[in-house]
C-alpha positions in Angstrom: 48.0 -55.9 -33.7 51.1 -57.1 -31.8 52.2 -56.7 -28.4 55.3 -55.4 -26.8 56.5 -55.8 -23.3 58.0 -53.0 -22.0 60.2 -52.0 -18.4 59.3 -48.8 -17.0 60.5 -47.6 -13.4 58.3 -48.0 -10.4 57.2 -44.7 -10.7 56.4 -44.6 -13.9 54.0 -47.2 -13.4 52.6 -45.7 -10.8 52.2 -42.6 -12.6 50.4 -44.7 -15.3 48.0 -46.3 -13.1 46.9 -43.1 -11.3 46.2 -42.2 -15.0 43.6 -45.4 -15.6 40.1 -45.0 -16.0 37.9 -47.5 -14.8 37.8 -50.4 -17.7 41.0 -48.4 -19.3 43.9 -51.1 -20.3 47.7 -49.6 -20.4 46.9 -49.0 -24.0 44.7 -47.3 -23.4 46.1 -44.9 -21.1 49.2 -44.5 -23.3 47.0 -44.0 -26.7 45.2 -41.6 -24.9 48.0 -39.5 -23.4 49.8 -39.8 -26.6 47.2 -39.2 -29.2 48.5 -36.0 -31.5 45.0 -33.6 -31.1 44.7 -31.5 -33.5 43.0 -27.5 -33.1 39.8 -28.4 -34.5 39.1 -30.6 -31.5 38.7 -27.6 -29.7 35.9 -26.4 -31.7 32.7 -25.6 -29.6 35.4 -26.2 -26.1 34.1 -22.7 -24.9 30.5 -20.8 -25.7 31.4 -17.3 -27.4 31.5 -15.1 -23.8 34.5 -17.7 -22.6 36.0 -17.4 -25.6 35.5 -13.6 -26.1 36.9 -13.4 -22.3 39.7 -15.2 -23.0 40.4 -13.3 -26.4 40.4 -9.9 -24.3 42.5 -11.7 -20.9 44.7 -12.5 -23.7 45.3 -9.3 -25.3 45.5 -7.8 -22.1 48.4 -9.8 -20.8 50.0 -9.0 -24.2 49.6 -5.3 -24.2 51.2 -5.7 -20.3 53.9 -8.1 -21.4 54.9 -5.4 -24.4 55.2 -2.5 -21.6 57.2 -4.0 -19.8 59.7 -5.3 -22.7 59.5 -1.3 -24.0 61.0 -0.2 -20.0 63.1 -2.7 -19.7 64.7 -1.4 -23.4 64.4 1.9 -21.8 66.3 1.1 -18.8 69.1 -0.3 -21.0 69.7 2.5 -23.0 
């Protein structure tokens, strides 16, 4: 594998660094923040109640969202 110098801002770097785990290169920040994740790698994130929880918190905020979108319509007419 090659290597690349790169310029990045002051801040950036700083950035970067904050983001460094102990015994992390650059790389291996950058891999890490950039690495596509696909939805499977959230399999087993949350046990069944969390996920049930967030299911119905979900819903919820949906159901509440769709009101208000149905006045606002109202109000408009």
């Amino acid at each position: 594998m090659g290597t690349k110098n790169i310029a990045i801002s002051e801040e950036a770097y700083q950035r970067l660094r904050a983001l460094k785990k102990p015994g992390e290169s650059f790389t291996d920040v950058i891999e890490r923040m950039t690495h596509s994740r696909g939805i499977l790698e959230l399999a087993g994130l949350l046990s069944r109640a969390e996920a049930t929880r967030v299911m119905s918190e979900i819903e919820e905020a949906r159901k509440e969202s769709s009101s208000r979108v149905s006045k606002i319509a109202e109000e408009l007419d």
